[in-house]
MDTraj code that builds the backbone (N, CA, C; nanometers):
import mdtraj as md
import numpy as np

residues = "UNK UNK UNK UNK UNK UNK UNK UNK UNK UNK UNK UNK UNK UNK UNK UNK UNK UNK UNK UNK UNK UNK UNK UNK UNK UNK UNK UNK UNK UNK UNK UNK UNK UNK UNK UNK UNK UNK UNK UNK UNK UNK UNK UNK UNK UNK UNK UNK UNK UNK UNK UNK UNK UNK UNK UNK UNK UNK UNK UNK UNK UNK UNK UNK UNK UNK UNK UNK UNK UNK UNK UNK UNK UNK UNK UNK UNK UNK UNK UNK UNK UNK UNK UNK UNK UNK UNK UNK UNK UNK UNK UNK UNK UNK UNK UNK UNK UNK UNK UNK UNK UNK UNK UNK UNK UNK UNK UNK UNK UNK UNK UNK UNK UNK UNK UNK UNK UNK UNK UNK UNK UNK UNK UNK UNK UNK UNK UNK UNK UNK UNK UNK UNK UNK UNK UNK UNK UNK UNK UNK UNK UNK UNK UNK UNK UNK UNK UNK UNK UNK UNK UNK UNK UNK UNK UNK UNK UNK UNK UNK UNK UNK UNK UNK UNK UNK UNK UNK UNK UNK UNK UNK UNK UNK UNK UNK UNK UNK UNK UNK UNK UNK UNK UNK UNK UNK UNK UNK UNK UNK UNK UNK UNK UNK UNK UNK".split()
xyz = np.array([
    [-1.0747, 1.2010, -5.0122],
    [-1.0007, 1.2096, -4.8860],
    [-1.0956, 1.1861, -4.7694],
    [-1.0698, 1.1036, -4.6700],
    [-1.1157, 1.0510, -4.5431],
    [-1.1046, 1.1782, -4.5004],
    [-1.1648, 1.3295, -4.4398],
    [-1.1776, 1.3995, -4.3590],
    [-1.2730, 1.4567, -4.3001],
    [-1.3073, 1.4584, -4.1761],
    [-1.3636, 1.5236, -4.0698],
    [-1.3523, 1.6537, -4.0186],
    [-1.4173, 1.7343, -3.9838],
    [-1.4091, 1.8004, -3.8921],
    [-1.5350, 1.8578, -3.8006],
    [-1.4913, 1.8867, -3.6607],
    [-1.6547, 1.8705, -3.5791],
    [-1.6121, 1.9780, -3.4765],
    [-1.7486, 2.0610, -3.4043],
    [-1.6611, 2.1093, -3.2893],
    [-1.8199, 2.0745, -3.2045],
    [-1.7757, 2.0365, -3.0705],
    [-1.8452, 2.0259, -2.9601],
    [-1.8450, 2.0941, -2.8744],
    [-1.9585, 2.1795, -2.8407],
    [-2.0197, 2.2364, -2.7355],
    [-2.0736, 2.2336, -2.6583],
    [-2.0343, 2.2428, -2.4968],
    [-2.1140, 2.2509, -2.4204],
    [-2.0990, 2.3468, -2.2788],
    [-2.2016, 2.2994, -2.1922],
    [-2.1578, 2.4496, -2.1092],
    [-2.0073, 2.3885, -2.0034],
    [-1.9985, 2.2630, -2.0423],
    [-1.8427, 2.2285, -1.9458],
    [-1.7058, 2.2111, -2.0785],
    [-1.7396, 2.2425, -2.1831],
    [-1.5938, 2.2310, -2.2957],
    [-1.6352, 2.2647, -2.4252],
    [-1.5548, 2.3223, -2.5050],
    [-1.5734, 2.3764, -2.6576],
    [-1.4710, 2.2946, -2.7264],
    [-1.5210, 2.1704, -2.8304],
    [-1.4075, 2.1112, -2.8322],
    [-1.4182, 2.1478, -2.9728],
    [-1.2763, 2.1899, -3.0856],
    [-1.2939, 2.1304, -3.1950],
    [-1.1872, 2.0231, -3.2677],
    [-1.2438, 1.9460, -3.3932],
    [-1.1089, 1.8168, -3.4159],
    [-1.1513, 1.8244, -3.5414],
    [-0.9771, 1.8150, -3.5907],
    [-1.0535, 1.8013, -3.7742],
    [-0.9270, 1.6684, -3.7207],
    [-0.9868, 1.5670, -3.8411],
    [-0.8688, 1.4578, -3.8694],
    [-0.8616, 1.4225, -4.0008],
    [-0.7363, 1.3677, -4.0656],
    [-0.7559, 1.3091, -4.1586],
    [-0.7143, 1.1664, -4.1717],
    [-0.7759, 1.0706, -4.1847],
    [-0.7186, 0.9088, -4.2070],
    [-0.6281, 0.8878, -4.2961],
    [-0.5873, 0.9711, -4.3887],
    [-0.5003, 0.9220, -4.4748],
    [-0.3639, 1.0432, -4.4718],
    [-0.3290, 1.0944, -4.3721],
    [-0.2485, 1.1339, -4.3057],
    [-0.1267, 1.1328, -4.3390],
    [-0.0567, 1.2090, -4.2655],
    [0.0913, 1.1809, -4.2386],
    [0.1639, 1.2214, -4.0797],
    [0.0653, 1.2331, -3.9825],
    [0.1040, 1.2054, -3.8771],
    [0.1111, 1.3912, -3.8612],
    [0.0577, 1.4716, -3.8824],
    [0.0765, 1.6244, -3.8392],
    [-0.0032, 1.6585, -3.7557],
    [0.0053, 1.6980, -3.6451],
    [-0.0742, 1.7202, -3.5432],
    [-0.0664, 1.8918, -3.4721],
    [-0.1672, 1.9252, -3.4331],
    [-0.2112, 2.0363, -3.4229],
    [-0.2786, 2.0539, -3.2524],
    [-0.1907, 2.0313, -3.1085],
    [-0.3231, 1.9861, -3.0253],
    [-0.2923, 2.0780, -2.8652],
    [-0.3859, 2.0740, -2.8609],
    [-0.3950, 2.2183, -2.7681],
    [-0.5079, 2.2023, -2.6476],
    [-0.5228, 2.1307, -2.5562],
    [-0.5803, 2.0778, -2.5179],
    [-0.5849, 2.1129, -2.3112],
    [-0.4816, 2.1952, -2.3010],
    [-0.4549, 2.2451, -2.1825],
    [-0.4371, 2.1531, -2.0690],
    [-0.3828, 2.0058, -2.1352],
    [-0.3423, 1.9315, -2.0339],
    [-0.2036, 1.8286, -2.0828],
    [-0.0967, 1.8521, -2.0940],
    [0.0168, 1.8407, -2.1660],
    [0.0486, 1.7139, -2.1691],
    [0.0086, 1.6711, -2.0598],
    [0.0347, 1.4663, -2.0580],
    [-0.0255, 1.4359, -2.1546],
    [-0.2070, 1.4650, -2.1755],
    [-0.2685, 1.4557, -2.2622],
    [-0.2923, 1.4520, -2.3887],
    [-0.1950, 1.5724, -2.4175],
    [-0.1512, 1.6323, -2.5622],
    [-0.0066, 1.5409, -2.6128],
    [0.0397, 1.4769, -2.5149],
    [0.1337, 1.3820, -2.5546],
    [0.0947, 1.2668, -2.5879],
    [-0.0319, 1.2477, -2.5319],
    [-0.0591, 1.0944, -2.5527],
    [-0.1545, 1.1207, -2.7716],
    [-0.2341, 1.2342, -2.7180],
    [-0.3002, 1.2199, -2.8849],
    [-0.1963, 1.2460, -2.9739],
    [-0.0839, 1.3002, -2.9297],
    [0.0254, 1.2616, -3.0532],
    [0.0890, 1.1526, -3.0772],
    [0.0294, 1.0463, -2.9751],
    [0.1041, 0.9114, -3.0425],
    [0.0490, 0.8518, -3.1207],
    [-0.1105, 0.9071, -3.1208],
    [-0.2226, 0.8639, -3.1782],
    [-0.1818, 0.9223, -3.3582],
    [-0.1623, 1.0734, -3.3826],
    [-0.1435, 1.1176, -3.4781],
    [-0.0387, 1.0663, -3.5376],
    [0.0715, 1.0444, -3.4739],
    [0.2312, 0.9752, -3.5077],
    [0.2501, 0.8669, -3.5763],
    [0.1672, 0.7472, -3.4974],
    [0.1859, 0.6366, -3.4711],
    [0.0594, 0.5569, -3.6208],
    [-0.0188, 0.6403, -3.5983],
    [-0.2052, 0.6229, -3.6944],
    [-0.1656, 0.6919, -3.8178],
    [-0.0439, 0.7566, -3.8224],
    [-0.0583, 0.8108, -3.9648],
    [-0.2153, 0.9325, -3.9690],
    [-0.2442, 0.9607, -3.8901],
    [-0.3591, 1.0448, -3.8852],
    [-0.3269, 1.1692, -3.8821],
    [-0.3376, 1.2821, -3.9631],
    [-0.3523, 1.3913, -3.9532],
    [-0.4576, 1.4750, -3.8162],
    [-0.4542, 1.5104, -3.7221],
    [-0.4606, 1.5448, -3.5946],
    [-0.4973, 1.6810, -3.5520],
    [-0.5960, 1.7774, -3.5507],
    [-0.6118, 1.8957, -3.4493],
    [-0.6896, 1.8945, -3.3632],
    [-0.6824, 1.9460, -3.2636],
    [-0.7255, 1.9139, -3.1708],
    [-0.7243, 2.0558, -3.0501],
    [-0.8177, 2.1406, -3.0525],
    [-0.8484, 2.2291, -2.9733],
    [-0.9563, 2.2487, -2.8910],
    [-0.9368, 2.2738, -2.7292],
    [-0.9930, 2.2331, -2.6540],
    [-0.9932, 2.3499, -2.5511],
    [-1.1375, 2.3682, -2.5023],
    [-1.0902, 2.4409, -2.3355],
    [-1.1900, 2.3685, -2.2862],
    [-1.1390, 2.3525, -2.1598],
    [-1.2525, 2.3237, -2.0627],
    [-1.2428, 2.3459, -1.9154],
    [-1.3531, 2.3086, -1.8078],
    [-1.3115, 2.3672, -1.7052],
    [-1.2182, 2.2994, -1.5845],
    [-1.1079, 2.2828, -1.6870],
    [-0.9903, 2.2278, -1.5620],
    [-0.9690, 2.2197, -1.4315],
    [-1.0129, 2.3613, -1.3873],
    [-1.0507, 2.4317, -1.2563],
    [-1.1282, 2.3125, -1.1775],
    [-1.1998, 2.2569, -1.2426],
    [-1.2914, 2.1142, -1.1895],
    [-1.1816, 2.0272, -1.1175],
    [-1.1676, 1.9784, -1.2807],
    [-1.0692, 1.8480, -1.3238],
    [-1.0864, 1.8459, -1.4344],
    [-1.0082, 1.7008, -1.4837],
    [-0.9993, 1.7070, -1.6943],
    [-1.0730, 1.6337, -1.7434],
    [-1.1666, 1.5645, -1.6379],
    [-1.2560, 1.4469, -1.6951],
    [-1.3669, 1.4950, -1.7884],
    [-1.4520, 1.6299, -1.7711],
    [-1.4966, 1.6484, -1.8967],
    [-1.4222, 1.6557, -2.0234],
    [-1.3326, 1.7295, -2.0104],
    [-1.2824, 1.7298, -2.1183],
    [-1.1689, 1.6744, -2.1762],
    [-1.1329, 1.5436, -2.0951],
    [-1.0648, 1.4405, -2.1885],
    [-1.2067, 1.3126, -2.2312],
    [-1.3105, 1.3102, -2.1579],
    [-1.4240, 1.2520, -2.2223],
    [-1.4644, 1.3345, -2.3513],
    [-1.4919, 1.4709, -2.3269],
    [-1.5723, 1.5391, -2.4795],
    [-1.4893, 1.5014, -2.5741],
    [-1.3234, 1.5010, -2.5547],
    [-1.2076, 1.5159, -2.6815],
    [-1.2468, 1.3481, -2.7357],
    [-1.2671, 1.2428, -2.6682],
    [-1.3056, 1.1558, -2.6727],
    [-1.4300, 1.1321, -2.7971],
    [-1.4849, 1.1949, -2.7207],
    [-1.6625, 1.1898, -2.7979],
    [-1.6348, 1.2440, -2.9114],
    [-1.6038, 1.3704, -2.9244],
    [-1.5851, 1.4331, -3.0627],
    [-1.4580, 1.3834, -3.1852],
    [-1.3913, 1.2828, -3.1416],
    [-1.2918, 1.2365, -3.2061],
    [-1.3437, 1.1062, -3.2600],
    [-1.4010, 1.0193, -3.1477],
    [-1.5229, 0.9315, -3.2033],
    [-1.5935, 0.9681, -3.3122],
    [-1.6829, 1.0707, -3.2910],
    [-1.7568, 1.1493, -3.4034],
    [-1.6753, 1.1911, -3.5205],
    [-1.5662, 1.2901, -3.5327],
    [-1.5222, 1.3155, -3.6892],
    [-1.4526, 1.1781, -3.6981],
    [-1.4267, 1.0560, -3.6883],
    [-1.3891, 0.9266, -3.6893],
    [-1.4931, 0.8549, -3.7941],
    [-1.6101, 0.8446, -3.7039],
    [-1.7243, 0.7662, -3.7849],
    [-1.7417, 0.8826, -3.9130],
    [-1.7098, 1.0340, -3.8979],
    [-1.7586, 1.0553, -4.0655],
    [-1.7167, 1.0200, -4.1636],
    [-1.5644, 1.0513, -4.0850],
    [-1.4417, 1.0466, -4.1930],
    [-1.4502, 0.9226, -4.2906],
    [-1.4726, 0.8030, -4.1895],
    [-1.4720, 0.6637, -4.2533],
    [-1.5549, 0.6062, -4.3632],
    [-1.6591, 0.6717, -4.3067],
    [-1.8103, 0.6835, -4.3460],
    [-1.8741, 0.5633, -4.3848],
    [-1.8896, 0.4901, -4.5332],
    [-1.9637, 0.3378, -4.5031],
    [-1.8682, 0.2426, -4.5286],
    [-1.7015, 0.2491, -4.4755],
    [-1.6106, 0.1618, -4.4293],
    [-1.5941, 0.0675, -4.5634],
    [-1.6354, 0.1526, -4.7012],
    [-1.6044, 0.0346, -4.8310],
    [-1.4556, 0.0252, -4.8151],
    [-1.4241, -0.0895, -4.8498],
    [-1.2861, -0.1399, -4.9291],
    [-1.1528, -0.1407, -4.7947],
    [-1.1980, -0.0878, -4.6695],
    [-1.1411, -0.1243, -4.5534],
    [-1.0852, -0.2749, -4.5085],
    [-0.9777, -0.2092, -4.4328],
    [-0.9283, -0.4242, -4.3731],
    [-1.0648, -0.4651, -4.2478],
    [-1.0909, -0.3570, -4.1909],
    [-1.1807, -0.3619, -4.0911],
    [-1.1148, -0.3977, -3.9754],
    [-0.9994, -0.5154, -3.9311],
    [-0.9414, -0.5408, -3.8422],
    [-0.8369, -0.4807, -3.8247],
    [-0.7987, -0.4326, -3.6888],
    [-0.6782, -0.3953, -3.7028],
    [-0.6190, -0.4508, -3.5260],
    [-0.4686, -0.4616, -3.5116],
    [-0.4240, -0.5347, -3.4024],
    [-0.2382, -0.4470, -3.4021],
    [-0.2254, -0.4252, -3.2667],
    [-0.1089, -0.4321, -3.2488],
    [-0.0475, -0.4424, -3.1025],
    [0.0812, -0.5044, -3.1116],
    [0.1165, -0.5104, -2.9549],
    [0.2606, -0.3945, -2.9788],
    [0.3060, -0.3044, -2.8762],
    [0.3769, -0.2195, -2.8927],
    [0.4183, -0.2286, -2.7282],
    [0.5988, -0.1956, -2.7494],
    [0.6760, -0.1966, -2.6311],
    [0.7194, -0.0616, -2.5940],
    [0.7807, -0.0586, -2.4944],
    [0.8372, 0.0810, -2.4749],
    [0.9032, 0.0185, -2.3659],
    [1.0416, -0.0092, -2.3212],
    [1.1153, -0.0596, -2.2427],
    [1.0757, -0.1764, -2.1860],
    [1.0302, -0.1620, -2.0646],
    [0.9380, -0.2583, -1.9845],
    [0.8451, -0.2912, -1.9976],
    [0.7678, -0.1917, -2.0520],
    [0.6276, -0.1807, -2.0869],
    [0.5687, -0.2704, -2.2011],
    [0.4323, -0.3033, -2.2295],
    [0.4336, -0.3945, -2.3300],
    [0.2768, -0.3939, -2.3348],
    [0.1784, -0.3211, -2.4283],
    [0.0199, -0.3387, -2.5013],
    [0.0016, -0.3731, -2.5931],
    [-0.1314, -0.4395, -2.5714],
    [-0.1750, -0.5161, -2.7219],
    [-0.3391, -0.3930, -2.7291],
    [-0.3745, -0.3763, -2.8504],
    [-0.4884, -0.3168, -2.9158],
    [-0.5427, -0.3914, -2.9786],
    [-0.6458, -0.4376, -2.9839],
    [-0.7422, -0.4876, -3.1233],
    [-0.8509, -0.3907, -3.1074],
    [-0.8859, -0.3869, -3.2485],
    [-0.9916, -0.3227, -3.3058],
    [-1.0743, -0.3577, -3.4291],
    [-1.1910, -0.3830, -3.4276],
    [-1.3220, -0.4054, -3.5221],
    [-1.3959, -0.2356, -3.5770],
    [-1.3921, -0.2321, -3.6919],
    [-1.4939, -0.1298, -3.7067],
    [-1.6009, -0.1940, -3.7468],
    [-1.6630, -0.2718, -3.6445],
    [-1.7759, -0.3131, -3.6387],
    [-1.9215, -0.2229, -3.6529],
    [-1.9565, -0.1476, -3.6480],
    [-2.0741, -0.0214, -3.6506],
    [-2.1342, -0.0552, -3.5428],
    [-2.0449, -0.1634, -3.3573],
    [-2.1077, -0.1410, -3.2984],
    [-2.0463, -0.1171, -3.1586],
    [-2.1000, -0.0125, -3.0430],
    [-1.9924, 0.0149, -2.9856],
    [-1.9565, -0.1166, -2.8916],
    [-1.7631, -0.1188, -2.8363],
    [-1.7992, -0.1973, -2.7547],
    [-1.6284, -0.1987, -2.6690],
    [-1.6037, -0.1923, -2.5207],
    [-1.5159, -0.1330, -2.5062],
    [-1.4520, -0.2551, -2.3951],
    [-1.3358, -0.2825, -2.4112],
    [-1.2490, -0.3731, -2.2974],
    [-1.1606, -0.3497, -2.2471],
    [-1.1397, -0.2906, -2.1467],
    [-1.0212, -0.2042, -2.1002],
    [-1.0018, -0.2687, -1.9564],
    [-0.8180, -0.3270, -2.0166],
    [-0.7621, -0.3784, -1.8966],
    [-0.6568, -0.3493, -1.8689],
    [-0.6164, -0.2526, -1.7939],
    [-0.4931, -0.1688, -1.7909],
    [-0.4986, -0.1103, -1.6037],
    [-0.4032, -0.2076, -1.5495],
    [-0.3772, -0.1827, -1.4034],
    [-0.2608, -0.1127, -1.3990],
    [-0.2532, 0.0293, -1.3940],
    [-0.1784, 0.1043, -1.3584],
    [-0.0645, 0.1388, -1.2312],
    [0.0353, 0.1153, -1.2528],
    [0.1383, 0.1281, -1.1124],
    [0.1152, 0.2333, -1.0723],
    [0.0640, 0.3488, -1.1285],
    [0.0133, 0.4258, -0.9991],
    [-0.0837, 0.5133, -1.0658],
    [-0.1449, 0.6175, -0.9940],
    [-0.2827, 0.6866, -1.0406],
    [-0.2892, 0.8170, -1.1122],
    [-0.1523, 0.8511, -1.0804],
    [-0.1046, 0.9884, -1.1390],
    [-0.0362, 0.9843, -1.2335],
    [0.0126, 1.0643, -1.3588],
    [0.1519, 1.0791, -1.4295],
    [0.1112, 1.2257, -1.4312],
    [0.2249, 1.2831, -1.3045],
    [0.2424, 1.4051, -1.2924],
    [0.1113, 1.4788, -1.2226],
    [0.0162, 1.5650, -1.3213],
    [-0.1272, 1.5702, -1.2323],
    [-0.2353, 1.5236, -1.3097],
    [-0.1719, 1.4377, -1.3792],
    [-0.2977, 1.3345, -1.4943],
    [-0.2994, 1.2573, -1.4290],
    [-0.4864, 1.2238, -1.4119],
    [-0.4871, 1.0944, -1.3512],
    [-0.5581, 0.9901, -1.4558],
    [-0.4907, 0.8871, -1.4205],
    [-0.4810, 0.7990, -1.5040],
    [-0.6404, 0.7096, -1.5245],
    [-0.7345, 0.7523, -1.4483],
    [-0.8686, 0.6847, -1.4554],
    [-0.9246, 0.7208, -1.5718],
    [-0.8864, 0.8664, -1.6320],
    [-0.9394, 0.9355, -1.7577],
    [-0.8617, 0.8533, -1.9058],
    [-0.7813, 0.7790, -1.8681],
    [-0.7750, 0.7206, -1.9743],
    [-0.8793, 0.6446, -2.0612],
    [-0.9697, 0.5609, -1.9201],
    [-1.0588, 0.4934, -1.9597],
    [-1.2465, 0.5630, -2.0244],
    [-1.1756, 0.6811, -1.9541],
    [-1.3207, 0.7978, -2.0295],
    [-1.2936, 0.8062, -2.1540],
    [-1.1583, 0.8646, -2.2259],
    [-1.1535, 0.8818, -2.3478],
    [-1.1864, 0.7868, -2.4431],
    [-1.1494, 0.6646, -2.3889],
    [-1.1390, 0.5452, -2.4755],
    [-1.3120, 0.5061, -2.5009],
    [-1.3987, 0.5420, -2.4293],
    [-1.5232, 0.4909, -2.3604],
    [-1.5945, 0.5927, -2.4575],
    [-1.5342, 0.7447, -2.4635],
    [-1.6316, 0.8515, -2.5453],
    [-1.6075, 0.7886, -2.6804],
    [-1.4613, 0.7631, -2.7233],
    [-1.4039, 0.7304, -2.8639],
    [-1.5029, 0.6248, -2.8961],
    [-1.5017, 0.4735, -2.8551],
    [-1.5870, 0.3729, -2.9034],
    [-1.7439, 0.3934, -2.9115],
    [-1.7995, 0.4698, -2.8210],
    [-1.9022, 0.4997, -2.8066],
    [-1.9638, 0.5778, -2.9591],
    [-1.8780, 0.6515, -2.9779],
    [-1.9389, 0.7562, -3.0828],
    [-1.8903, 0.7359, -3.2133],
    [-1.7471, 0.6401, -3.2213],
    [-1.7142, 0.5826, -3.3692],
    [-1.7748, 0.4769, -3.3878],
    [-1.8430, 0.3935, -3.2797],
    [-1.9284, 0.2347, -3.3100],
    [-1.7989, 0.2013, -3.3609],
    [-1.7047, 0.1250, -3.2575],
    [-1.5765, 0.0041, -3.3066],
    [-1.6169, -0.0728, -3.1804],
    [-1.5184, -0.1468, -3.2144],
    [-1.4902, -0.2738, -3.0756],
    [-1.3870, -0.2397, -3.0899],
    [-1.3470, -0.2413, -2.9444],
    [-1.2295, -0.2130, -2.8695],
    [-1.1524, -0.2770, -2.7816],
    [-1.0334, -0.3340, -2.8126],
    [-0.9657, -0.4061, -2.7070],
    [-0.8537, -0.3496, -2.6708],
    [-0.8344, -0.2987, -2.5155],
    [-0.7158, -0.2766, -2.4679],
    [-0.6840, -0.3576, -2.3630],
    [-0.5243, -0.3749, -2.4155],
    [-0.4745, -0.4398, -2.2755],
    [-0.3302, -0.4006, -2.2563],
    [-0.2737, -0.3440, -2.1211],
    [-0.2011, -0.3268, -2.0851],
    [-0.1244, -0.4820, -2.0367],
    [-0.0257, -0.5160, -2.1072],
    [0.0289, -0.6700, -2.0509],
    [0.1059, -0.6221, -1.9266],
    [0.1868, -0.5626, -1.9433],
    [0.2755, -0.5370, -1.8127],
    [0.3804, -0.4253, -1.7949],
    [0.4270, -0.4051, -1.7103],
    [0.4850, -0.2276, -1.7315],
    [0.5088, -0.1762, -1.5876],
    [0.5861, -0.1348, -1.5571],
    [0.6541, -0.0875, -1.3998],
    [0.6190, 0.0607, -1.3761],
    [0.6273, 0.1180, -1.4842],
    [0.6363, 0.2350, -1.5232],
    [0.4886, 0.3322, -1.5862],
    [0.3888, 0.3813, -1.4938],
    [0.2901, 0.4420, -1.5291],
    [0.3017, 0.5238, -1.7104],
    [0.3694, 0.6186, -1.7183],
    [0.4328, 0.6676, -1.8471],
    [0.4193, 0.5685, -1.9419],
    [0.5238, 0.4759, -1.8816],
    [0.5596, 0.4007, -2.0369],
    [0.4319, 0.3048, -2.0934],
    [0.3057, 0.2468, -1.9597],
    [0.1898, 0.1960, -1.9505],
    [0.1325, 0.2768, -2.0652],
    [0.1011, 0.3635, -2.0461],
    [-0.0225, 0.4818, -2.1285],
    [0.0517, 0.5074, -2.2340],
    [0.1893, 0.4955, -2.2784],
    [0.2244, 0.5655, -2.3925],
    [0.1709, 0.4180, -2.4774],
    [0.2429, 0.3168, -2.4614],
    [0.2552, 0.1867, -2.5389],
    [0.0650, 0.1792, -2.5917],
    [0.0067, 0.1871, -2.5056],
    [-0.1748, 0.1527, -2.5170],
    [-0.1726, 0.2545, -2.6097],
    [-0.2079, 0.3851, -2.5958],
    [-0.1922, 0.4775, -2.6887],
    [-0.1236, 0.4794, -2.8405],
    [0.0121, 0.4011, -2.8251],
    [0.0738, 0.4269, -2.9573],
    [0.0296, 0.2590, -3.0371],
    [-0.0152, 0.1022, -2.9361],
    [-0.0780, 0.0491, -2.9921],
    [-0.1996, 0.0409, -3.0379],
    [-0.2800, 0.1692, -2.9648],
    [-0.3780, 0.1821, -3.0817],
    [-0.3993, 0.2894, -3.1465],
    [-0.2791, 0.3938, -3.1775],
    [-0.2743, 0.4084, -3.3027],
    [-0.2593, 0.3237, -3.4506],
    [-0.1700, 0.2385, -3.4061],
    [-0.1061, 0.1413, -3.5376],
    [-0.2244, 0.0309, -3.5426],
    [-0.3003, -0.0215, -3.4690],
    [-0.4158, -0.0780, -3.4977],
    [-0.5169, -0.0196, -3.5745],
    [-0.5665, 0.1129, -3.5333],
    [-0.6315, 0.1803, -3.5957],
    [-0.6031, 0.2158, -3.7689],
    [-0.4254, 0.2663, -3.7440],
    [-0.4098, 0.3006, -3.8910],
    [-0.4180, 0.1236, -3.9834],
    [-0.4109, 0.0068, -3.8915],
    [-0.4305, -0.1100, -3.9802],
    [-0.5665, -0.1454, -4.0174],
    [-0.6835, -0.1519, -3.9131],
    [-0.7959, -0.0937, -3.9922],
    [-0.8669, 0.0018, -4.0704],
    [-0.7899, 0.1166, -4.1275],
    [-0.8823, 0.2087, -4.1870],
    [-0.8012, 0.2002, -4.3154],
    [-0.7056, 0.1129, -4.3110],
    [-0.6380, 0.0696, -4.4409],
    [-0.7225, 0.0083, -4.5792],
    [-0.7214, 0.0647, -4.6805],
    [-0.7710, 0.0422, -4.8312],
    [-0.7436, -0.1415, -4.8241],
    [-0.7377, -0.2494, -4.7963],
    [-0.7368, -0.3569, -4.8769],
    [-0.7258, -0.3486, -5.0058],
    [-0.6321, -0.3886, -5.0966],
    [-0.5548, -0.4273, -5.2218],
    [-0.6495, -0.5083, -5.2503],
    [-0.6579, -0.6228, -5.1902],
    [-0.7677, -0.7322, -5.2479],
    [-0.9235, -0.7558, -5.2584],
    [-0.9533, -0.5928, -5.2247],
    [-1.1059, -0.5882, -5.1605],
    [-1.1991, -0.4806, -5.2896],
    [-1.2162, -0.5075, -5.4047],
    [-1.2998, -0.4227, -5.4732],
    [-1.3382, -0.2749, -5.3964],
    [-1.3114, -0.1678, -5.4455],
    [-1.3057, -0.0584, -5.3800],
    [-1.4457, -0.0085, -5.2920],
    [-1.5427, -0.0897, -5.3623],
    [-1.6957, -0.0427, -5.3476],
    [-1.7798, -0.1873, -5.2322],
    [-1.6780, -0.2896, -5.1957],
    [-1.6991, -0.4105, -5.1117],
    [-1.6879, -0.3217, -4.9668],
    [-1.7549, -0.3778, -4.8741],
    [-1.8257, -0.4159, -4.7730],
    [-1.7666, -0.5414, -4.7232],
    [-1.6436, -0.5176, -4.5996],
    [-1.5814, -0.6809, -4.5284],
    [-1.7139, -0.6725, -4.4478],
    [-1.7990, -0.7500, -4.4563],
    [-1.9220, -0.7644, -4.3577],
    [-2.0034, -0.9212, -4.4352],
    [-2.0323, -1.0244, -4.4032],
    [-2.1381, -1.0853, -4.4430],
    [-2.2433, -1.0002, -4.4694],
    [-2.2842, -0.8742, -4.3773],
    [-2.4822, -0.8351, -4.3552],
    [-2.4149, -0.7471, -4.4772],
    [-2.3396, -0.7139, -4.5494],
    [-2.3358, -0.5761, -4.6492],
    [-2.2978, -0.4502, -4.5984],
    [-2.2927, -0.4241, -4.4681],
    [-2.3297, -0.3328, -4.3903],
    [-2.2539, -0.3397, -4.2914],
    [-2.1629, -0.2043, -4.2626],
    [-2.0775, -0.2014, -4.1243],
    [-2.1376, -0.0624, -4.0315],
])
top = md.Topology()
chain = top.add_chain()
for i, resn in enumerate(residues, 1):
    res = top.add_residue(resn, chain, resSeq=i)
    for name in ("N", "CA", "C"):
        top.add_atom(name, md.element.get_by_symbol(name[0]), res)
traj = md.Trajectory(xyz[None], top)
């Protein structure tokens, strides 16, 4: 079984995350910022990922530490879980709608980090989430799982429906890369170097 679990400490957040890749979408997330906790359940939902996710931090600030740490540490039990990426598709891609709204995801579990985020938001808030922290999480996540990362927001009227679609397309990207390949010897390496 693909599972993780990690907790991160520091003097601005105590984060902990267990996940599992081979999932069924159960999520566990507690995170003291509810927009937030909606969006990693599209992740758990959508990824087939088994999901907990407990968090404090000092809100009192703002949430940017600690939608970056949830970031970082999800990155981290990510790269364990996976670990040396045998018998993986390695690619994974999806475009996902939500009314108006409309994102594409690609993703490499390349072993190297690398992040593209293009998502112009109709406005800066959803509710008292601001929407700049989207791009922290995504930034801790690639950083600390080593993937390549492509987001793009195509178009969308609607802030909400913007962040849900990115979110729930890269869940289903994700769950298409961490997928077993049928045609891939269990103990293969998709890499020319041997090595992901």
């Amino acid at each position: 079984m693909r599972i993780a679990e990690l907790r991160r400490d520091t003097a601005e957040t105590q984060i902990q995350v267990r996940l599992n890749l081979d999932g069924t979408g159960e999520k566990d997330l507690n995170t003291g910022i509810p927009f937030f906790d909606h969006m990693l359940d599209q992740i758990a939902r959508h990824g087939l990922i088994d999901l907990q996710v407990q968090a404090k931090g000092d809100l009192e600030i703002d949430a940017h530490h600690t939608v970056e740490d949830i970031g970082i540490t999800i990155g981290q039990a990510f790269a364990k879980a996976i670990g040396t990426k045998q018998g993986v598709r390695r690619y994974g891609h999806a475009y996902v709608p939500l009314d108006e709204a409309l994102s594409r995801v690609v993703v490499d579990l390349s072993g190297r980090p690398g992040l593209e985020f293009h998502c112009e938001w109709t406005r800066q808030f959803v509710g008292q989430f601001d929407l700049d922290l989207i791009h922290e999480f995504f930034q801790g996540f690639v950083n600390h799982a080593q993937v390549t990362l492509h987001l793009d927001n195509l178009r969308g009227d609607n802030a909400h429906h913007q962040c849900e679609t990115l979110f729930k397309a890269f869940a289903r990207a994700l769950r298409m890369a961490v997928e077993l390949d049928p045609r891939l010897p269990h103990d293969a390496i998709p890499s020319t170097k041997g090595k992901l």
